[in-house]
C-alpha positions as CSV (number, residue, x, y, z in Angstrom):
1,X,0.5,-15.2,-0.4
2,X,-1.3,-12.5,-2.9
3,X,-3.2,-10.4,-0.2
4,X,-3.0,-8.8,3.0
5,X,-5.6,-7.2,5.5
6,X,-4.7,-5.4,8.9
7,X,-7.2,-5.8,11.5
8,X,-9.2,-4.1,13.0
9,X,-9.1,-1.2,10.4
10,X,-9.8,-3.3,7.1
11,X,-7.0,-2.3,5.6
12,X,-5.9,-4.5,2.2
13,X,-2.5,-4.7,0.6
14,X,-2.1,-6.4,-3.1
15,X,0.7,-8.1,-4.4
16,X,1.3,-6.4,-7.7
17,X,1.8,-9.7,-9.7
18,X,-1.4,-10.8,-8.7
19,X,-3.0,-7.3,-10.0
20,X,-1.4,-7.3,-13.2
21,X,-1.1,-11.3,-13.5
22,X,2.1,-11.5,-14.0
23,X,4.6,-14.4,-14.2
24,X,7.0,-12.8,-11.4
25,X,5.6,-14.8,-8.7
26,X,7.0,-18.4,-10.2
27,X,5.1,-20.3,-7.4
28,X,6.7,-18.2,-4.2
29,X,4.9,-18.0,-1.2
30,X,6.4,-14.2,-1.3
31,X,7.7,-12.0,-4.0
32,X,11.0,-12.8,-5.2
33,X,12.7,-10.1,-3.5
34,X,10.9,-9.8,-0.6
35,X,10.7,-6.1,-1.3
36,X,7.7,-4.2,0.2
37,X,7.4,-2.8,-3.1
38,X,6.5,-5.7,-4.9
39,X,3.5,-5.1,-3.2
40,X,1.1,-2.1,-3.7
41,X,-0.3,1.0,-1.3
42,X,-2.4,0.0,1.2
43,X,-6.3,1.0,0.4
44,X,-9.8,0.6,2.3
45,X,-13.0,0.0,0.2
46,X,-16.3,1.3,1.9
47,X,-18.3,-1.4,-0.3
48,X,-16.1,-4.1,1.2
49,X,-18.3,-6.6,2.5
50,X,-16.1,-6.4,6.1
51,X,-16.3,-2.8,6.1
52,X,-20.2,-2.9,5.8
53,X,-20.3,-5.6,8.5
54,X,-18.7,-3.3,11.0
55,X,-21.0,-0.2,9.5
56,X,-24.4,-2.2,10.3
57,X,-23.4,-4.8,13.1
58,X,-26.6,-6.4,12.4
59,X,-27.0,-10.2,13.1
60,X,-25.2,-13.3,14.9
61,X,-21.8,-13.2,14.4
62,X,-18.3,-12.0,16.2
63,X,-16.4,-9.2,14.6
64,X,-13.2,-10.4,13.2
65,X,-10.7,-9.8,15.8
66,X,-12.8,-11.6,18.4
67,X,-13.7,-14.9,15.9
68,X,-9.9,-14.5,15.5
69,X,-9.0,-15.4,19.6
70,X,-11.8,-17.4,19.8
71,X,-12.0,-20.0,16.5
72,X,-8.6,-19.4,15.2
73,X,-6.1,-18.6,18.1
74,X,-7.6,-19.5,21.3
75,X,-5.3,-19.6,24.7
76,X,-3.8,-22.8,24.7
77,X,-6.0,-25.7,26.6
78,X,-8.7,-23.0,26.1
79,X,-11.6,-25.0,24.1
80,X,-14.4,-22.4,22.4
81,X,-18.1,-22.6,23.6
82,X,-20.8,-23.1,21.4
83,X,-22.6,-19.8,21.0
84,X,-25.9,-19.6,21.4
85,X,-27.8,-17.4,18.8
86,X,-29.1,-14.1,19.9
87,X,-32.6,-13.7,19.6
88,X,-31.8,-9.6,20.1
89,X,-29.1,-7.7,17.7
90,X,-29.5,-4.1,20.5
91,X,-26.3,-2.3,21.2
92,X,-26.6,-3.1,25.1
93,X,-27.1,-6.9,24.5
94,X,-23.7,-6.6,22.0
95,X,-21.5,-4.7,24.3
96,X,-21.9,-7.2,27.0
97,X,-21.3,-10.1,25.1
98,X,-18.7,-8.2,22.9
99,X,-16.9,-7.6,26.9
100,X,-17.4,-10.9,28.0
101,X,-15.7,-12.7,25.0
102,X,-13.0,-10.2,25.2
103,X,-12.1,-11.1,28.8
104,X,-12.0,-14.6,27.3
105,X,-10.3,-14.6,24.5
106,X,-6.5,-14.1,24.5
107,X,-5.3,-10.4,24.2
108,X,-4.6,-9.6,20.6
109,X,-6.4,-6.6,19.5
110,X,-4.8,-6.3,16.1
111,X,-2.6,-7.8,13.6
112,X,-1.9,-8.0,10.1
113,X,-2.2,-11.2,7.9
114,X,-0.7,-12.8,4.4
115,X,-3.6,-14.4,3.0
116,X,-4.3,-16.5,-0.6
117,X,-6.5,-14.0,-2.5
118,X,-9.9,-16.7,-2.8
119,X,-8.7,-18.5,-0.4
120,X,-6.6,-20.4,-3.3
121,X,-4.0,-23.4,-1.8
122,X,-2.8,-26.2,-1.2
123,X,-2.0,-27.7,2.4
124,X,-0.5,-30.8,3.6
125,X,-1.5,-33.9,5.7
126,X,0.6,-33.5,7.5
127,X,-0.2,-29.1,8.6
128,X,-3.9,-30.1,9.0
129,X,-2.9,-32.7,11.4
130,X,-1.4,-30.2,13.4
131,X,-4.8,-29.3,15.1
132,X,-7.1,-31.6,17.1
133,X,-10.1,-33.3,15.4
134,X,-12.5,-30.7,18.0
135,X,-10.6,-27.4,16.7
136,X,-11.7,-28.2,13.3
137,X,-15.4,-29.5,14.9
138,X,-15.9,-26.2,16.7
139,X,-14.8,-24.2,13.7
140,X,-17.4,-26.0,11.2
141,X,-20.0,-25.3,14.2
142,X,-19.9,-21.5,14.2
143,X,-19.4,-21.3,10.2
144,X,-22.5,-23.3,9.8
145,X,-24.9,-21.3,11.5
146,X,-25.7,-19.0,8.3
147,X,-26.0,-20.1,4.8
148,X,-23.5,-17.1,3.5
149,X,-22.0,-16.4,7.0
150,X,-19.5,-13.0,7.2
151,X,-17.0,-15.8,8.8
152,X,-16.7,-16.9,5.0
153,X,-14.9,-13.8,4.3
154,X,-12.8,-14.1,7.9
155,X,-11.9,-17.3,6.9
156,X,-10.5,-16.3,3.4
157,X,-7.7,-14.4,5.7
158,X,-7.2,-16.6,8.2
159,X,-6.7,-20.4,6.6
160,X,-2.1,-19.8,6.9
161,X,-2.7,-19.5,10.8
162,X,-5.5,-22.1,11.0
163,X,-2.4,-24.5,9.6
164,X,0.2,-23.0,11.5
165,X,-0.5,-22.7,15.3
166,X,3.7,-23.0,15.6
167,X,3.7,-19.5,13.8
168,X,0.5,-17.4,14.1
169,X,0.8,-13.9,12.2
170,X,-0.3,-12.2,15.5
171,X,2.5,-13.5,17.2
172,X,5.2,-13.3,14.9
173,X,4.2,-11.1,12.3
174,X,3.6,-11.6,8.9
175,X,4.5,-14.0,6.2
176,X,5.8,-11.7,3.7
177,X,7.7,-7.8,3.9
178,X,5.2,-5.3,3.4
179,X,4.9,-1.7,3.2
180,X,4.9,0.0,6.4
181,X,1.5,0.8,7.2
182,X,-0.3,4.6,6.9
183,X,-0.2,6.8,10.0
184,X,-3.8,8.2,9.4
185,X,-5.6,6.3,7.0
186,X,-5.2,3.9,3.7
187,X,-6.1,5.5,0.4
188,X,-9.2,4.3,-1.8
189,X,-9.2,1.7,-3.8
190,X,-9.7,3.8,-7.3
191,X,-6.1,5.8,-5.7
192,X,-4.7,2.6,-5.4
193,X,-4.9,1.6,-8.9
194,X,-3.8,4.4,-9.9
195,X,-0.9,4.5,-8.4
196,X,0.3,0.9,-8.3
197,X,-0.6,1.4,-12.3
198,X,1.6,4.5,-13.1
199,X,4.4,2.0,-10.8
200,X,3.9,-0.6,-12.8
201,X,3.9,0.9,-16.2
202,X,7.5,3.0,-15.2
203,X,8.8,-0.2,-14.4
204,X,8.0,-1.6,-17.8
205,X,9.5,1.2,-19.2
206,X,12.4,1.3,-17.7
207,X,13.5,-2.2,-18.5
């Protein structure tokens, strides 16, 4: 795991060997430690391609909490309709079908997730088996509605749980200790650097 995103806010935390590409990881799924500060401040990037998503909510997709219950987590027994693609993108037409799934879908409204930065890894025969041939077929359905869908990016976050419906992030919590998350809001991505920077050059410093 070298990222992490809280949703709904789009919220991203870095592991700090992935930033400077260092050899610290050795392979781990988590930093060595496990120390919440082998990862750095959680930031929010205006020019993220999520956060301008949820800025224009312009064409036929589900926001990422809902694709989330629906594709990814979905009650048990529950199997996902095949959405139909809306010939209007107006604010009344979204709020009822925004209701309607969320009556549907199971109640998680946020959560944070470990993700491979690029979607980067490897997964067994045996973890992929662990879904049914249709979870995979509905999945493929909604993602191939648009040649560069949004999904893309949803799925870049969401793959660990897609393999691991025994131990979904939103249910258990995270992979990997992070840092406890900001009471207001997460700092910028240039403040970020900065500081996970000055960190990182005291620690080299100091050894």
């Amino acid at each position: 795991m070298t990222a992490t995103i809280k949703y709904p806010q789009i919220w991203h935390s870095d592991r700090m060997d992935m930033i400077f590409q260092t050899p610290d990881s050795k392979g781990d799924m988590c930093p060595s430690n496990d120390s919440p500060m082998e990862w750095g401040p959680w930031w929010r990037s205006a020019d993220h391609p999520l956060v301008q998503m949820q800025l224009l909510r312009t064409g036929d997709y589900l926001p990422p909490v809902e694709f989330y219950n629906t594709f990814i987590a979905p009650p048990p027994g529950k199997k996902p309709k095949k959405r139909k693609m809306r010939k209007s993108t107006s604010k009344k037409t979204t709020a009822k079908t925004t209701k309607n799934q969320q009556q549907k879908a199971r109640k998680v409204l946020q959560f944070t997730l470990n993700y491979a930065n690029g979607a980067r890894f490897a997964v067994s025969r045996e973890r992929i088996l662990r879904r049914p041939i249709e979870y995979y077929k509905n999945l493929l359905a909604e993602l191939s509605k648009n040649i560069h869908p949004i999904e893309g990016y949803y799925m870049e976050t969401m793959w660990y749980d897609v393999f691991h419906p025994d131990a979904l992030q939103s249910e258990v919590g995270p992979v990997c200790v992070l840092p406890p998350l900001p009471a207001d809001k997460a700092m910028t991505h240039p403040d970020m650097m900065k500081e996970v920077t000055e960190r990182f050059e005291a620690s080299r410093n100091s050894t």
